[in-house]
C-alpha positions in Angstrom: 0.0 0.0 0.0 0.8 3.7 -1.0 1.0 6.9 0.9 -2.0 8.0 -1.1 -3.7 4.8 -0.3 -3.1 5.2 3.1 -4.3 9.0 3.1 -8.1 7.3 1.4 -7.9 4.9 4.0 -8.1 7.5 7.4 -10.6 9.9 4.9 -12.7 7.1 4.6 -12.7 6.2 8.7 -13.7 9.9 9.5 -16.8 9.7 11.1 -17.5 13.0 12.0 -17.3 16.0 9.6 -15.7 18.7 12.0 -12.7 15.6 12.4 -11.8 16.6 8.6 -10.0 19.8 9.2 -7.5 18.1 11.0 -4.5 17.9 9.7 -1.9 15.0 11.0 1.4 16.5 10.7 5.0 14.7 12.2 6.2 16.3 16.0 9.1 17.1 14.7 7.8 19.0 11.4 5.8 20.7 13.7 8.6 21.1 16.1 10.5 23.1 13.3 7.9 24.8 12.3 7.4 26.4 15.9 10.9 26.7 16.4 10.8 29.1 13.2 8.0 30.9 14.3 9.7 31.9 17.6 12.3 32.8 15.9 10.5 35.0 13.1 8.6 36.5 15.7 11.9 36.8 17.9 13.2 38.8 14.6 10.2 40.4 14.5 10.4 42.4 17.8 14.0 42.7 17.3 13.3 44.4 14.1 10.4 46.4 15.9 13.2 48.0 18.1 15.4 48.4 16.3 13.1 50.7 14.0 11.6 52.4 17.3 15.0 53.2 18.4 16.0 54.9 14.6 12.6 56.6 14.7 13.6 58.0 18.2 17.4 58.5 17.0 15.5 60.4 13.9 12.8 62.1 15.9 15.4 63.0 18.4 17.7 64.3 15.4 15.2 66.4 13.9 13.6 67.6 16.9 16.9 69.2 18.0 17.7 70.5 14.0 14.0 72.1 14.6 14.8 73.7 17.6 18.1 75.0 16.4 16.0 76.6 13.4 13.3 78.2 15.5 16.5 79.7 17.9 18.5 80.7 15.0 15.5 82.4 13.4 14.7 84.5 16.9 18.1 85.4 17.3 17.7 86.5 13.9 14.7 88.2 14.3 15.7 89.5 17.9 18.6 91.0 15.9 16.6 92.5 13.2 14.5 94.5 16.0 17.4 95.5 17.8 19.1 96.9 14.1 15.2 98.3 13.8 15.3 100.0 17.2 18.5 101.3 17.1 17.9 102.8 13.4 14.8 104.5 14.9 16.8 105.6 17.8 18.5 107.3 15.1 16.7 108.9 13.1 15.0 110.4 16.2 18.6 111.7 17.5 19.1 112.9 13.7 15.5 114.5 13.6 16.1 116.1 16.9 19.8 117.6 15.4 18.0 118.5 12.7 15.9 120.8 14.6 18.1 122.0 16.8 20.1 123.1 14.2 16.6 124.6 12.3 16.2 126.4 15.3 19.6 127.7 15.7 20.3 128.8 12.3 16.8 131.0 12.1 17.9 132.5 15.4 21.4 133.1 14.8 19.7 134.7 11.6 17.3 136.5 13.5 20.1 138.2 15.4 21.6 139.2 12.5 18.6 140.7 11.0 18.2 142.5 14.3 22.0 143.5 14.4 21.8 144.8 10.1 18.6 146.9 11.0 20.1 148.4 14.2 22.9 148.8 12.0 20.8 150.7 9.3 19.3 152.2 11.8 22.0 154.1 13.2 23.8 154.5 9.6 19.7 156.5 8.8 20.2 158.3 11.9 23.7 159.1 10.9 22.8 160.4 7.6 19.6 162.1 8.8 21.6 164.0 11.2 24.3 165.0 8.6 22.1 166.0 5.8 20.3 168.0 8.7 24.0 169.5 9.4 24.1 170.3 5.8 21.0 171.3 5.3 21.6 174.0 8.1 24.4 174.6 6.5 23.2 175.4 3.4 20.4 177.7 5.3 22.9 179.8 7.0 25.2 179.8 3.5 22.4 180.9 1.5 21.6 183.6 4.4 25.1 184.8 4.9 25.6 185.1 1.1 22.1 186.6 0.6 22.9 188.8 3.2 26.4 189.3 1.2 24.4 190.0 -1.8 22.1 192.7 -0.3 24.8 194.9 1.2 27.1 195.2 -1.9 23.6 196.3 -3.7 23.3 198.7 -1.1 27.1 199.7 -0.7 27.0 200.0 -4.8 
């Protein structure tokens, strides 16, 4: 008798129906085959760690390349206010100059204004008192001489 004849054989003494999904398989086929299975699914965790631990190592990695970023870029923009400030601080000192000097330019020429006027003032007063000096002058000239005039008519 065959294997196969063998196999027809036990078919053909099952008596109940649920009996023919067993399977008859050697111990130590079966021995093997949980043997492998332990160590597939000792692999298998082994694996599973190993991939936790590089997605910590990579987490980890880029978690700390983020946060350098994110200080970089507030150093950065801290600096960039501080640059912002002080050129505001600036302009402000340079506005105030500005008008300081403004000021101090249309007062200085104020003063001189004042000073060219008192000047011109004086210079008028000056001439207003030596054309009245001539003008006297030319009064008592005009007397004298009319005066000249009148006694050589009469002496003549």
């Amino acid at each position: 008798m065959g294997e196969d004849e063998r196999i027809e054989d036990v078919a053909s003494l099952i008596v109940e129906e649920a009996l023919a999904d067993i399977v008859l398989v050697k111990k130590n086929e079966m021995l093997e085959w949980q043997r492998q299975q332990e160590q597939l699914q000792y692999e298998l965790k082994v694996t599973q760690k190993k991939v936790k631990a590089k997605m910590a190592e990579t987490k980890s990695k880029y978690d700390r390349e983020l946060k350098n970023e994110e200080q970089s870029k507030d150093l950065e923009i801290r600096d960039l206010e501080q640059r912002y400030d002080d050129r505001k601080t600036q302009k402000v000192i340079a506005d105030k100059q500005n008008y300081e000097a403004m000021q101090k330019m249309e007062s200085n020429h104020l003063h001189e204004v004042e000073d060219i006027q008192g000047s011109y003032e004086k210079k008028l007063y000056i001439e207003s008192s030596n054309y009245l000096k001539l003008e006297q002058e030319k009064l008592e000239m005009k007397n004298y001489y009319e005066k000249k005039i009148e006694d050589l008519r009469k002496q003549n």
